[in-house]
C-alpha positions in Angstrom: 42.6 2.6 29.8 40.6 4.0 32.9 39.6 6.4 31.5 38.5 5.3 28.3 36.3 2.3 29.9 34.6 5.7 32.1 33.6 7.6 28.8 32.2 4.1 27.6 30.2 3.5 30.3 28.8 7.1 30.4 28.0 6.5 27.1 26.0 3.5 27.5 24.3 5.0 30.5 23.2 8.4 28.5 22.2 6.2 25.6 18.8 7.2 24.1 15.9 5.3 24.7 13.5 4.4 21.3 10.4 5.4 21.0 7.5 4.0 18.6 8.2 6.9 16.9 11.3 6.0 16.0 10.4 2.8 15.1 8.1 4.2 12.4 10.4 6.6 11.0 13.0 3.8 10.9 10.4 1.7 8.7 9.6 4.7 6.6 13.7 5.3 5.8 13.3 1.4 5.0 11.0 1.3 1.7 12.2 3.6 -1.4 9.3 5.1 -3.4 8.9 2.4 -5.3 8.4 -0.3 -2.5 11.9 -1.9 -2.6 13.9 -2.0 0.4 16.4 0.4 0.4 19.6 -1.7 1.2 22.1 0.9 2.2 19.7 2.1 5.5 18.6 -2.1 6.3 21.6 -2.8 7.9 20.8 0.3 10.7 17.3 -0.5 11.0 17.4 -4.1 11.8 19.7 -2.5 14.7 17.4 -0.1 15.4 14.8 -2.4 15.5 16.7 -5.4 17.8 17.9 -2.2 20.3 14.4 -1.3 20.8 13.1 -5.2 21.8 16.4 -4.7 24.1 14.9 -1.6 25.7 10.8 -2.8 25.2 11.0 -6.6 25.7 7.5 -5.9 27.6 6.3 -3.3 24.8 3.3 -5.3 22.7 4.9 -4.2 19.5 8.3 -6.3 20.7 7.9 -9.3 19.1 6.5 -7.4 15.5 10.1 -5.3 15.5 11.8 -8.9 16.0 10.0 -10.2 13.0 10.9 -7.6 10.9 14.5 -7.9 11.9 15.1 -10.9 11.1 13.0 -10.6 7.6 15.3 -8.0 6.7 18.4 -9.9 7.6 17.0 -12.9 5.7 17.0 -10.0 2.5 20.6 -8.6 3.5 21.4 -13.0 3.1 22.6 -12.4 7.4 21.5 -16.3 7.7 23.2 -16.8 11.0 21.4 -13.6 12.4 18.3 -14.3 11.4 18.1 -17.7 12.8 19.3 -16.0 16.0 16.4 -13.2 15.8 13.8 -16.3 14.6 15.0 -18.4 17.8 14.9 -14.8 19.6 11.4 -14.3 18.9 10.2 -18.4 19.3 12.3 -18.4 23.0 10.7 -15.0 24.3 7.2 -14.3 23.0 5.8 -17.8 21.9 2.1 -17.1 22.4 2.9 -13.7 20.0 1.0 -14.3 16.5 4.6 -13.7 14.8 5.5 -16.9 16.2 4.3 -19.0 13.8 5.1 -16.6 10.5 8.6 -16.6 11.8 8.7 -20.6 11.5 7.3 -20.2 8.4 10.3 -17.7 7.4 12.7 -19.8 8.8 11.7 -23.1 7.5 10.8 -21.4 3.4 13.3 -18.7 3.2 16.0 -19.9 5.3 16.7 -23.3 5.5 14.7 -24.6 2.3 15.2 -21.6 -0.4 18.9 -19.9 1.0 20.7 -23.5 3.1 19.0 -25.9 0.7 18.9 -28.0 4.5 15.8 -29.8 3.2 15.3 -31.8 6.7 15.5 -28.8 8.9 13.2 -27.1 6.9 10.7 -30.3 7.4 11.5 -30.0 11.3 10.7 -26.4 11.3 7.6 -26.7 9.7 6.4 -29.8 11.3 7.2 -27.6 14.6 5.1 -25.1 13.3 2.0 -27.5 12.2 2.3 -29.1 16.2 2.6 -25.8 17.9 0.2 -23.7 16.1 -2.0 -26.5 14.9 -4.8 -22.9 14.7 -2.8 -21.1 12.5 -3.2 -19.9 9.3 -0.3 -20.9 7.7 -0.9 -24.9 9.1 -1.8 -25.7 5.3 1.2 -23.5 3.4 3.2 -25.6 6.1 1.2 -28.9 4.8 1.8 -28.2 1.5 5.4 -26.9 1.6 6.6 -30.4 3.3 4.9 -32.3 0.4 6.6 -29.9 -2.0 9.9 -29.5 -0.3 13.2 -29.7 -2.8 11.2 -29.6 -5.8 11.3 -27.4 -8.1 8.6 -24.8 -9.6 8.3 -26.9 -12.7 8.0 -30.2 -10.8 5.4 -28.7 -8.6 3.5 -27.4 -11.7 3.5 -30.9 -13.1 2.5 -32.7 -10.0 -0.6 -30.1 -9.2 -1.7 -30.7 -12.6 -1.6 -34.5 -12.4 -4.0 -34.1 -8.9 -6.0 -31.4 -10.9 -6.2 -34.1 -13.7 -7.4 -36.9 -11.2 -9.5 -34.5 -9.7 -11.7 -34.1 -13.7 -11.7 -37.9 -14.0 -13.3 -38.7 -10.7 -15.9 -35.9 -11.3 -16.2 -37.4 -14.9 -16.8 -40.9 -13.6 
């Protein structure tokens, strides 16, 4: 038993450290020809991606590799690991300008579109909106809490009632 916790440990110890390099030709194995992710490598790159934050938690590409992590365990339907990554990234590199995509990830394509958890999808993006009140994606946020559990028709409908409104005030 020794013995086998040695060759372990000398393992670990001799284990290679990732390079950007790497990291690009891990994102090139990612995307087939025709732009669709290519499921069957995913899996080894989200690794390959989380092992190099591990190594590089001070590298300025950190939180990026985190992002993309987590997007691709959101496409691989790995809930539970992408809310870890998301948390991951919001815990250790809050000023990084992922921070607010990845509530944006996690409020639309976790907990709204995948867990249907309509009230932690509010909470996320209203964290989002109060955190990052500079960001970009303040007004998606906006608008995805006044459009959250409806469905693409019902939004259709209600943006063409305001559109509507909008012509009859001009009109008047």
């Amino acid at each position: 038993m020794l013995a086998i916790l040695l060759a372990f440990s000398m393992f670990a110890c001799n284990e290679e450290k990732l390079t950007l390099e790497d990291m690009r030709e891990a994102e090139a194995s990612l995307m087939g020809d025709d732009w669709t992710m290519n499921m069957d490598v995913a899996p080894q790159v989200a690794k390959k991606y989380c092992k190099f934050v591990e190594q590089n938690p001070n590298d300025t590409t950190a939180p990026a590799w985190l992002f993309h992590a987590m997007e691709i365990n959101i496409k691989l339907e790995e809930l539970d690991k992408s809310i870890k990554l998301g948390n991951q990234l919001l815990e250790q590199y809050p000023e990084s300008k992922w921070a607010p995509r990845t509530l944006f990830f996690m409020a639309n394509y976790i907990y709204d579109e995948r867990l249907h958890d309509l009230d932690k999808a509010r909470v996320t993006y209203e964290q989002l909106i109060r955190d990052y009140p500079n960001s970009d994606l303040v007004d998606d946020a906006k608008l995805s809490i006044e459009y959250l559990g409806l469905s693409p028709e019902e939004i259709l409908y209600m943006r063409s009632l305001s559109q509507m409104d909008e012509t009859e005030e001009e009109n008047f």
